[in-house]
ZAMARGU-4260 file (C-alpha; in steps of 0.2 Angstrom, whole numbers, plus 5000, padded with zeros to 4 digits):
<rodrens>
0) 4951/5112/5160 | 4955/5118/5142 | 4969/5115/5127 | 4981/5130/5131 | 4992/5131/5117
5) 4994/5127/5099 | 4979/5123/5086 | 4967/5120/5096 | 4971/5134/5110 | 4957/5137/5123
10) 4946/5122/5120 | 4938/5116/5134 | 4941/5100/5138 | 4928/5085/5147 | 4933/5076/5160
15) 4927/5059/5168 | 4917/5061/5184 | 4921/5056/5201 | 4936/5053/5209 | 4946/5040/5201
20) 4951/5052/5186 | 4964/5068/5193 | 4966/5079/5179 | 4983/5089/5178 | 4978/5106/5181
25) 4982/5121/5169 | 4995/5128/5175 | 5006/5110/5179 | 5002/5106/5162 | 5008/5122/5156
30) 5027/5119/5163 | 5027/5101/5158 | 5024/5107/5140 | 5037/5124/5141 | 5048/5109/5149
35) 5046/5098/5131 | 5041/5112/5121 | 5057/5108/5107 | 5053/5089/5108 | 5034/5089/5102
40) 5036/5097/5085 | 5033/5080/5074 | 5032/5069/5088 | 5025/5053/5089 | 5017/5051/5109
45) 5010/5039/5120 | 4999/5044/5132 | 4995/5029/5147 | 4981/5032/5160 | 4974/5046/5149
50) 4961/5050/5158 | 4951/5065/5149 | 4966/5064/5136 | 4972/5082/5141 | 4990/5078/5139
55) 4990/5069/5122 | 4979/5083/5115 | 4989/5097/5121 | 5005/5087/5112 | 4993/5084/5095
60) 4989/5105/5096 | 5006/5107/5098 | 5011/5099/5084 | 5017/5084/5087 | 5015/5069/5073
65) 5004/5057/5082 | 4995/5052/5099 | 4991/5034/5107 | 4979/5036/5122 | 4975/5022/5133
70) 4963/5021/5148 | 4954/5005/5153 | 4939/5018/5160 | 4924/5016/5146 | 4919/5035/5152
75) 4939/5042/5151 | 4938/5033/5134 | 4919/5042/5130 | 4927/5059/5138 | 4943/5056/5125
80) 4934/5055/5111 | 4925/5069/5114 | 4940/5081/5116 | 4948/5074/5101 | 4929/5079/5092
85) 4930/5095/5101 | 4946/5099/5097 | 4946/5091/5080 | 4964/5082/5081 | 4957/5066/5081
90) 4964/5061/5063 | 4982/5061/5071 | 4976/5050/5088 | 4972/5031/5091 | 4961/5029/5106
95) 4963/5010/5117 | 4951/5005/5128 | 4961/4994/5136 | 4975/4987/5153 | 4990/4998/5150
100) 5000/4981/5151 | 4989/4975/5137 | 4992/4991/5125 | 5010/4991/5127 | 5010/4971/5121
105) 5000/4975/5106 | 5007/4992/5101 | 5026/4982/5102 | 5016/4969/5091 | 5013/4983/5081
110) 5033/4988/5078 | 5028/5004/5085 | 5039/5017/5093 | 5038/5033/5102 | 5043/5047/5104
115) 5035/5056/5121 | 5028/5042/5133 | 5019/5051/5146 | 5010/5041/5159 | 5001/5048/5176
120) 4993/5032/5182 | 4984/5034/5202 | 4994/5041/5214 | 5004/5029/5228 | 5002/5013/5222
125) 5020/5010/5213 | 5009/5009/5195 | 5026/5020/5191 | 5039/5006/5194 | 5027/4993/5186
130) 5025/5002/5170 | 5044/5006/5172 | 5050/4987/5171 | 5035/4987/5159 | 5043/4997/5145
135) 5062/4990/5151 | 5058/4976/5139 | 5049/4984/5128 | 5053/4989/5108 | 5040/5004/5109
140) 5053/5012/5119 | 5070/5019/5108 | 5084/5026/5115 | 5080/5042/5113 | 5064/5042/5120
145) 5056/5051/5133 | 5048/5044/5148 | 5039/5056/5158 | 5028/5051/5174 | 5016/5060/5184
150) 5018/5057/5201 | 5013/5060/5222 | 5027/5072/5227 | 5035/5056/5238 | 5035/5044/5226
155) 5051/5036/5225 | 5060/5034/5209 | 5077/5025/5214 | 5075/5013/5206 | 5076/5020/5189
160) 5094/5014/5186 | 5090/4997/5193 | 5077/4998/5178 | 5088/5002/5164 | 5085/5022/5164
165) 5093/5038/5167 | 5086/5051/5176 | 5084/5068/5169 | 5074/5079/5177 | 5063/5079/5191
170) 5050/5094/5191 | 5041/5097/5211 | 5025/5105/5215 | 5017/5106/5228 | 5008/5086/5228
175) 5015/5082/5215 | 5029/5080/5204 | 5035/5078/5186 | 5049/5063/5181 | 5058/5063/5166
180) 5069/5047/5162 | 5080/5040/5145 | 5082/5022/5144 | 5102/5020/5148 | 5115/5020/5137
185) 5122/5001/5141 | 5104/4995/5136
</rodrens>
């Protein structure tokens, strides 16, 4: 695993050990970033169950403004620190060891706002939805931000509108898939 554009282009990166971390390989990273290629220039971004911090980074490298990582692991937290080390971005990035519910309460507390919100909590357990209704509510969240979620490949996002989002795109591969939602005009 390795940063693959940007500044800080073919660093390798650390990643937790065993199984509960999944690490988006190279080559999904690489479409989901040629896919928000024009919005990362300046952005501010939200990474949520970071895991190694691979996503957030490669956003930083890529020039975006800022980067909030959040993982409740104490070893995906040691293993972000690292990479932000490694890849020396760390001035631009706030690292949360902390519940994802937690960290969005406190960054709204904060009067925080992004512009990227990536999240790619475990796989099969509707984490998605949760976070979804999560950020609904949520001031962090503008209406022109971008929510993207990391998914199994039949995870069900129907619900979206229900939720107060719009669906833009949805991005298959072979397990998995890639969602990109906009909160909804009438919100």
């Amino acid at each position: 695993m390795r940063v693959i554009a940007g500044t800080a282009r073919s660093v390798p990166l650390v990643c937790p050990r065993g199984l509960n971390t999944r690490p988006t390989g190279d080559q999904i990273k690489e479409t989901l970033f040629n896919i928000i290629s024009p919005d990362i220039p300046g952005a501010r971004f939200l990474d949520l169950f970071a895991g190694s911090g691979a996503i957030g980074i490669e956003a930083l490298s890529r020039g975006a403004e800022s980067a909030v990582f959040v993982d409740k692991s104490r070893e995906a937290n040691k293993c972000i620190c690292a990479n932000l080390e490694k890849t020396r971005l760390g001035g631009s990035a706030q690292v949360l060891l902390m519940d994802v519910y937690a960290a969005l309460n406190e960054l709204e507390h904060k009067g925080m706002q992004f512009d990227i919100i990536f999240m790619d909590p475990p796989y099969d357990m509707e984490i998605e939805k949760e976070v979804f209704q999560a950020l609904s509510r949520s001031r962090i969240v503008s209406k022109d931000t971008m929510i993207i979620a990391e998914a199994s490949a039949q995870t069900d996002f129907s619900y979206l509108e229900e939720e107060g989002f719009t669906l833009l795109r949805e991005k298959k591969y072979k397990t998995n898939k890639h969602v990109f939602a906009v909160r909804s005009a009438e919100q």
